[in-house]
C-alpha positions as a LaTeX table, in Angstrom:
\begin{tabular}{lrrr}
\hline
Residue & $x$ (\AA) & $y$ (\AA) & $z$ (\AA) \\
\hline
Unk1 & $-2.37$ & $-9.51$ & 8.67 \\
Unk2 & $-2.17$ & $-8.55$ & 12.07 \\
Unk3 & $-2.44$ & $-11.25$ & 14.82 \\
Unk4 & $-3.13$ & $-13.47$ & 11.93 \\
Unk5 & 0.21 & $-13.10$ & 10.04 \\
Unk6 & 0.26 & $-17.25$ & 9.58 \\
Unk7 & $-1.63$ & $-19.37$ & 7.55 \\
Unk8 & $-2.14$ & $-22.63$ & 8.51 \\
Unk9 & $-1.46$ & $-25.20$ & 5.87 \\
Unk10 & $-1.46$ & $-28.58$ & 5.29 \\
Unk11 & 1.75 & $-30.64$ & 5.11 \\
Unk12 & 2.65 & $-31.80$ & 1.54 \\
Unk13 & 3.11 & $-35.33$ & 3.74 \\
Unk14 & 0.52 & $-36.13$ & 5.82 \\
Unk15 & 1.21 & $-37.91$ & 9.13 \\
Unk16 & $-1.39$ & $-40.59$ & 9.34 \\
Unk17 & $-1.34$ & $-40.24$ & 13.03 \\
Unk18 & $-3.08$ & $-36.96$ & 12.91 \\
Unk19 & $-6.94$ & $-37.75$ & 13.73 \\
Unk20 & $-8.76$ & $-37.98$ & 10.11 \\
Unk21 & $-11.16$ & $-35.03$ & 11.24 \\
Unk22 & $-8.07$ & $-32.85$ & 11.91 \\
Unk23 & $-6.63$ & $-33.34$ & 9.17 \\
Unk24 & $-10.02$ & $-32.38$ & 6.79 \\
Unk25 & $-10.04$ & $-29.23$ & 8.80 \\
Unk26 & $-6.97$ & $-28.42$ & 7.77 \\
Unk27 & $-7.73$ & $-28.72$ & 4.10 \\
Unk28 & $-11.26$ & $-26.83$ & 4.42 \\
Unk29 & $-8.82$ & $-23.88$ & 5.96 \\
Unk30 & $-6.48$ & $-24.43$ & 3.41 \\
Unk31 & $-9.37$ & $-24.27$ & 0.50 \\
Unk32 & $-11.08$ & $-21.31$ & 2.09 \\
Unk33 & $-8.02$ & $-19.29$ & 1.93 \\
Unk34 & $-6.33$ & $-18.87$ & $-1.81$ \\
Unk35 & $-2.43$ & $-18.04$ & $-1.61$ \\
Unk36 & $-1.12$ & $-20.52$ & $-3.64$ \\
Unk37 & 1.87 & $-18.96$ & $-5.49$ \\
Unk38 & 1.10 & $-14.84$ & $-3.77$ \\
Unk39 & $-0.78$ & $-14.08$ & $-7.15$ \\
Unk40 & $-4.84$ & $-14.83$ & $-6.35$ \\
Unk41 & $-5.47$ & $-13.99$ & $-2.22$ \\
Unk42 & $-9.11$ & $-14.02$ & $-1.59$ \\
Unk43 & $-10.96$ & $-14.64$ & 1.13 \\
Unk44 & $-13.50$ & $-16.84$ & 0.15 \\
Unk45 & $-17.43$ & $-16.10$ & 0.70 \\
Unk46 & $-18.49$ & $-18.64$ & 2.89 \\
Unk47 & $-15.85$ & $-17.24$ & 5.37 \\
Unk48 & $-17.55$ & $-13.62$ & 5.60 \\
Unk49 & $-20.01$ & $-11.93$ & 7.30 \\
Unk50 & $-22.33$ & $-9.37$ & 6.55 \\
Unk51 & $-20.32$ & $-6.49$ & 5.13 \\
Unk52 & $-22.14$ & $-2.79$ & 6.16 \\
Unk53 & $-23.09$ & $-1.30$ & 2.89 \\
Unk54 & $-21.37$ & 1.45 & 1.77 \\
Unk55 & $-22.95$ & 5.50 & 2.83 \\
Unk56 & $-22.28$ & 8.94 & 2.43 \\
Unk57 & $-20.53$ & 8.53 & 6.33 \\
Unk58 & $-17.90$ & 6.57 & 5.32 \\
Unk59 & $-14.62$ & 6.89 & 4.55 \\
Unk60 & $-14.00$ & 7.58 & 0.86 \\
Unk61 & $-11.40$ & 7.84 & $-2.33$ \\
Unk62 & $-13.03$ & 7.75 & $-5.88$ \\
Unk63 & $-16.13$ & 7.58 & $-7.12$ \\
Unk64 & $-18.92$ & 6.44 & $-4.46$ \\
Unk65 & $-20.46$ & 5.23 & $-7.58$ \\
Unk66 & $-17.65$ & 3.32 & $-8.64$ \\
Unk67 & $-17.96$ & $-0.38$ & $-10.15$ \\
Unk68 & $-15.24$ & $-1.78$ & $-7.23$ \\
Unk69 & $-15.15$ & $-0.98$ & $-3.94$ \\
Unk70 & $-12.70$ & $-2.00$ & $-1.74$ \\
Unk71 & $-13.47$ & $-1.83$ & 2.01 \\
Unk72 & $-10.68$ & $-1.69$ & 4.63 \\
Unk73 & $-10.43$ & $-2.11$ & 8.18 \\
Unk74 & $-6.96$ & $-1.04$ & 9.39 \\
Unk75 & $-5.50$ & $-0.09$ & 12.98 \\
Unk76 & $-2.91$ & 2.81 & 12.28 \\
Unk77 & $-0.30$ & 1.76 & 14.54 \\
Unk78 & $-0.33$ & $-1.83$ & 13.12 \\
Unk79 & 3.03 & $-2.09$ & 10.28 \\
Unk80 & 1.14 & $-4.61$ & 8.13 \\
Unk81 & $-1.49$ & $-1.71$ & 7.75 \\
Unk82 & 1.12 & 0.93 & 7.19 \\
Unk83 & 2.71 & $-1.07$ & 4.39 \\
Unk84 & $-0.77$ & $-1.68$ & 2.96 \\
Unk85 & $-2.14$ & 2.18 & 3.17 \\
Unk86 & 0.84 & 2.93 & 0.51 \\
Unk87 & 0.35 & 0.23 & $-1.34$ \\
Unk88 & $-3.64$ & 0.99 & $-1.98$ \\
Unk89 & $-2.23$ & 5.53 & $-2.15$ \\
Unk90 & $-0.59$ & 3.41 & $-5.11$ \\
Unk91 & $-3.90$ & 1.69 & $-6.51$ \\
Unk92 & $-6.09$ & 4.59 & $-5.88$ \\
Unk93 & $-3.87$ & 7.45 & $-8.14$ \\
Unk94 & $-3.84$ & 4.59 & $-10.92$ \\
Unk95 & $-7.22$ & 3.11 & $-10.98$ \\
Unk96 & $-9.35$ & 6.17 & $-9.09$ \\
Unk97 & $-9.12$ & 8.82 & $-11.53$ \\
Unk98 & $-11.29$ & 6.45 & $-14.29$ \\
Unk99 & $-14.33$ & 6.72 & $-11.80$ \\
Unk100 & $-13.84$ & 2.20 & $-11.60$ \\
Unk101 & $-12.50$ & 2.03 & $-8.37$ \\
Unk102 & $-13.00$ & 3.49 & $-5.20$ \\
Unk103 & $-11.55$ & 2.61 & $-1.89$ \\
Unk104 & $-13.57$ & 3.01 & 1.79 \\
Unk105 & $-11.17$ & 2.75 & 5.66 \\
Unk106 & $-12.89$ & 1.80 & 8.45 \\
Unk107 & $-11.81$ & 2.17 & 11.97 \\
Unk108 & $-10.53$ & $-1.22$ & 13.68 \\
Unk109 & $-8.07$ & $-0.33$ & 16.46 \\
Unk110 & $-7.22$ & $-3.50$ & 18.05 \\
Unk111 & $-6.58$ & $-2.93$ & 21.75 \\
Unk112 & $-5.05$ & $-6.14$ & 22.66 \\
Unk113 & $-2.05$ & $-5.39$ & 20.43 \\
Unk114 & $-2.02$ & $-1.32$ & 20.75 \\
Unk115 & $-3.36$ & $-0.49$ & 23.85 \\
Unk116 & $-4.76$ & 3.60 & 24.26 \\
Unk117 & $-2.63$ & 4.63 & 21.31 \\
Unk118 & $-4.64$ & 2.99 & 18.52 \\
Unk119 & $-7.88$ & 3.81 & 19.35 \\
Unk120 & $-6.56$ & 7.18 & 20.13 \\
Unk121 & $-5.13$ & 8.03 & 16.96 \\
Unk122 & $-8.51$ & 6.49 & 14.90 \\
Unk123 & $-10.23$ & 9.29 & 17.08 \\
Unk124 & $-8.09$ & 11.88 & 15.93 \\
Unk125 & $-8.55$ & 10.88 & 12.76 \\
Unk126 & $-12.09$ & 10.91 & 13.31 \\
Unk127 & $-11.90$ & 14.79 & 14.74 \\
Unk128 & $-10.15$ & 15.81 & 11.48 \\
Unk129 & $-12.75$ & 14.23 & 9.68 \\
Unk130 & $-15.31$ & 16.19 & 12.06 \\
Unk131 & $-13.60$ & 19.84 & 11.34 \\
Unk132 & $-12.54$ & 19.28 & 7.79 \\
Unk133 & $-14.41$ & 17.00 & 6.41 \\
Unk134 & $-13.45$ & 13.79 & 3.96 \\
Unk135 & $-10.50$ & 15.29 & 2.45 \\
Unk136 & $-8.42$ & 16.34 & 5.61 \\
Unk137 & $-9.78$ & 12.85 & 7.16 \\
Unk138 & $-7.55$ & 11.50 & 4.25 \\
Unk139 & $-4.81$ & 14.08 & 4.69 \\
Unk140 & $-4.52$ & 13.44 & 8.42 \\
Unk141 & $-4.98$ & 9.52 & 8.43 \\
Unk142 & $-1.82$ & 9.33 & 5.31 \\
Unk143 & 0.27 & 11.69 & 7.75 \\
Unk144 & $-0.07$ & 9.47 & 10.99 \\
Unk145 & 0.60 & 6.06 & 8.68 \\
Unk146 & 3.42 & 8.18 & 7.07 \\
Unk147 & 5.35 & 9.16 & 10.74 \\
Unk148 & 4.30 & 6.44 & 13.05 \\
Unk149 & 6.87 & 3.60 & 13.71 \\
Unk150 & 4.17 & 1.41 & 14.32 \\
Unk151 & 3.57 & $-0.91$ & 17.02 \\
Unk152 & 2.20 & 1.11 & 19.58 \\
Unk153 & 5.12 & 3.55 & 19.19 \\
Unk154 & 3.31 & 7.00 & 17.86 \\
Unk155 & 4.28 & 9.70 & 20.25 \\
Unk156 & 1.21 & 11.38 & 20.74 \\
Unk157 & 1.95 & 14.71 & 21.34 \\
Unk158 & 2.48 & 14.46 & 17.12 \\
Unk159 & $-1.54$ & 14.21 & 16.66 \\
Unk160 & $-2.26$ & 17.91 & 17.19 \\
Unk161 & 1.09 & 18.69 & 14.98 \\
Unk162 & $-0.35$ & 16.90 & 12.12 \\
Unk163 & $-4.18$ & 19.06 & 12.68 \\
Unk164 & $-2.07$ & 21.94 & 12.68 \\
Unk165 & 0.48 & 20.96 & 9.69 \\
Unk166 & $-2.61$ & 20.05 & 7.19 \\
Unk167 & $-4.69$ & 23.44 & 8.45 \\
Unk168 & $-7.16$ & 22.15 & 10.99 \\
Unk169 & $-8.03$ & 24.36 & 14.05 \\
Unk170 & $-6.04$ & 22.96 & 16.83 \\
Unk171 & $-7.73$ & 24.26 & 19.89 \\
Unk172 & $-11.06$ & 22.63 & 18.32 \\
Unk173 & $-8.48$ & 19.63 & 17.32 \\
Unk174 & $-7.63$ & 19.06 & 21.04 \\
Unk175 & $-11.08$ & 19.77 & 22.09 \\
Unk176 & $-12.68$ & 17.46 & 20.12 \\
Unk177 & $-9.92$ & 14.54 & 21.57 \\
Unk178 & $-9.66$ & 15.16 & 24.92 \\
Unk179 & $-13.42$ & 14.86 & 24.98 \\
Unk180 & $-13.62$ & 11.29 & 23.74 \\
Unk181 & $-16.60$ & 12.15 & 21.70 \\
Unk182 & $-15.30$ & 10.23 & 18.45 \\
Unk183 & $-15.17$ & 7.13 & 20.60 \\
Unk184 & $-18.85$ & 6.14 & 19.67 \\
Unk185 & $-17.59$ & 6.33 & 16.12 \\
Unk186 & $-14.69$ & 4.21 & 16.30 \\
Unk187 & $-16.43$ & 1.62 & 18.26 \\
Unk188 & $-19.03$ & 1.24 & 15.37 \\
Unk189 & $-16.44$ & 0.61 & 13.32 \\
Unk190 & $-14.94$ & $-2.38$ & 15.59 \\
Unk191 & $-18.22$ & $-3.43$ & 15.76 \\
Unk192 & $-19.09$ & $-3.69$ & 11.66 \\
Unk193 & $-15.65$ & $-4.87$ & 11.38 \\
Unk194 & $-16.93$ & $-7.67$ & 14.06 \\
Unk195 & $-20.18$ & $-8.25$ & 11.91 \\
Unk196 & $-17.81$ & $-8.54$ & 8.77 \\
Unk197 & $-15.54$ & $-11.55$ & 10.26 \\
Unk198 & $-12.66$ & $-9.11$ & 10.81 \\
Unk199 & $-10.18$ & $-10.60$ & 13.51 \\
Unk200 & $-7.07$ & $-9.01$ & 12.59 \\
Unk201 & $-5.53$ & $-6.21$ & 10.16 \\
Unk202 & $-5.38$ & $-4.81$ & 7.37 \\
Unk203 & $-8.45$ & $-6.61$ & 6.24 \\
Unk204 & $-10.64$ & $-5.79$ & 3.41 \\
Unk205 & $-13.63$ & $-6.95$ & 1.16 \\
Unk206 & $-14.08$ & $-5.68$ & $-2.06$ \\
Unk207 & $-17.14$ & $-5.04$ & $-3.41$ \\
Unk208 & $-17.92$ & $-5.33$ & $-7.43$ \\
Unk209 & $-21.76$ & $-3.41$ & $-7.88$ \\
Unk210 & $-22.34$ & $-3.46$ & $-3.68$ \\
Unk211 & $-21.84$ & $-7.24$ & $-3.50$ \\
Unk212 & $-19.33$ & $-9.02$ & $-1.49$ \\
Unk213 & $-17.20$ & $-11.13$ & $-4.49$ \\
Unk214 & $-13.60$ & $-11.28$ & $-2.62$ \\
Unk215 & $-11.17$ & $-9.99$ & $-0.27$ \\
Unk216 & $-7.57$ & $-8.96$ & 0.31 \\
Unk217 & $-6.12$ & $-11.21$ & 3.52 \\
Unk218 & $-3.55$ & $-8.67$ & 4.64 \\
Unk219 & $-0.79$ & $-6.71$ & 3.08 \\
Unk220 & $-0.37$ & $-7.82$ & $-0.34$ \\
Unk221 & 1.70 & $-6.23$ & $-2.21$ \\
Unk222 & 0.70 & $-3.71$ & $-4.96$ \\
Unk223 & 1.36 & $-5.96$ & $-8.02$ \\
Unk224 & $-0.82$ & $-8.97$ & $-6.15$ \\
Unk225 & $-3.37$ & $-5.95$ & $-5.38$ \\
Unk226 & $-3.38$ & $-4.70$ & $-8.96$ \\
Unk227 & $-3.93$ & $-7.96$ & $-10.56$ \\
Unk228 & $-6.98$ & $-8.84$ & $-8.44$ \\
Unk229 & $-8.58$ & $-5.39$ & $-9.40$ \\
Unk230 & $-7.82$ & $-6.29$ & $-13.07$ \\
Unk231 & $-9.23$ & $-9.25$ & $-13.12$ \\
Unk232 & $-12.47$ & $-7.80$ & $-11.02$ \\
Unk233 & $-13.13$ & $-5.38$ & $-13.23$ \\
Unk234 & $-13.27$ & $-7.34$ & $-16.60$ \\
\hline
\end{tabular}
């Protein structure tokens, strides 16, 4: 996860010198966080905030109905998110179409990594979602994860390309951009991903009936993903 790509654990040998307090920090980290052998990530409860509820404004794939929700904050130019947008492309054609699982993105550029560019490009995504609605949100935001190198390295001259390659109206496109009116939008996103403990990317919660029960610390991979889900949904 982005600017929080470590874990801190504790030593399978203590050093006794270590302060006793430090030292039971350490393990309450280590407890609040599950990797243990890559197959159970979570995030655990007690280390969340309050998660926005799920609306008609959002973001969504699948059924708004659906029994598990997962709920994403991502910053497009970060590669951790990149990785993990194909990964849950992946989940979503194998576990949307049964109406089970849906899957929300939120907006959480993080400007001290990806200065301009990142909260740029969640504007433009933000446009397309303004002109064509929910599905060329999706189209656009899978394009500029599918071309961008990542790490603040998006030429953006290539955001009006993409409007124009999945049928938006440019000259509205560039409109809508150069007026910084999706900024409000994006910044409520930063700001629910604030509420939800969010300090780096990708981040999600997933929700099983609209309640909280776990989370996905990063970019696991699809089969770690997958097996989560599975056991969610029993």
């Amino acid at each position: 996860m982005e600017e929080t790509n470590t874990t801190a654990q504790v030593p399978a040998s203590q050093n006794y010198a270590i302060p006793f307090a430090i030292v039971i920090a350490g393990l309450a980290i280590a407890g609040a966080i599950y990797f243990g052998d890559g197959k159970q990530p979570a995030v655990a409860a007690e280390q969340r905030g309050t998660v926005d509820p799920v609306t008609s404004a959002d973001h969504i794939i699948g059924n708004p109905n659906a029994k598990l929700v997962v709920v994403e904050y991502s910053d497009t130019e970060c590669p951790y998110c990149k990785t993990f947008h194909a990964t849950m492309n992946r989940i979503m054609s194998e576990y949307g179409k049964d109406g089970n699982v849906a899957w929300v993105y939120r907006q959480f550029p993080i400007e001290s990594l990806h200065p301009v560019k990142a909260h740029n490009e969640a504007e433009a995504t933000e446009c397309a979602n303004k002109l064509g609605g929910n599905t060329k949100f999706w189209e656009y935001i899978n394009k500029v994860f599918e071309i961008t190198p990542s790490n603040n390295r998006l030429d953006q001259t290539e955001l009006p390309k993409i409007a124009k390659a999945i049928g938006l109206d440019v000259t509205e496109f560039n409109k809508c951009l150069e007026s910084d009116e999706m900024k409000t939008t994006v910044d409520a996103h930063i700001a629910s991903g604030a509420k939800a403990g969010v300090s780096g990317t990708p981040y999600s919660i997933i929700l099983v009936n609209k309640k909280a029960v776990s989370g996905i610390n990063g970019a696991q991979p699809y089969e770690v993903v997958k097996a989560q889900i599975e056991e969610l949904l029993k």
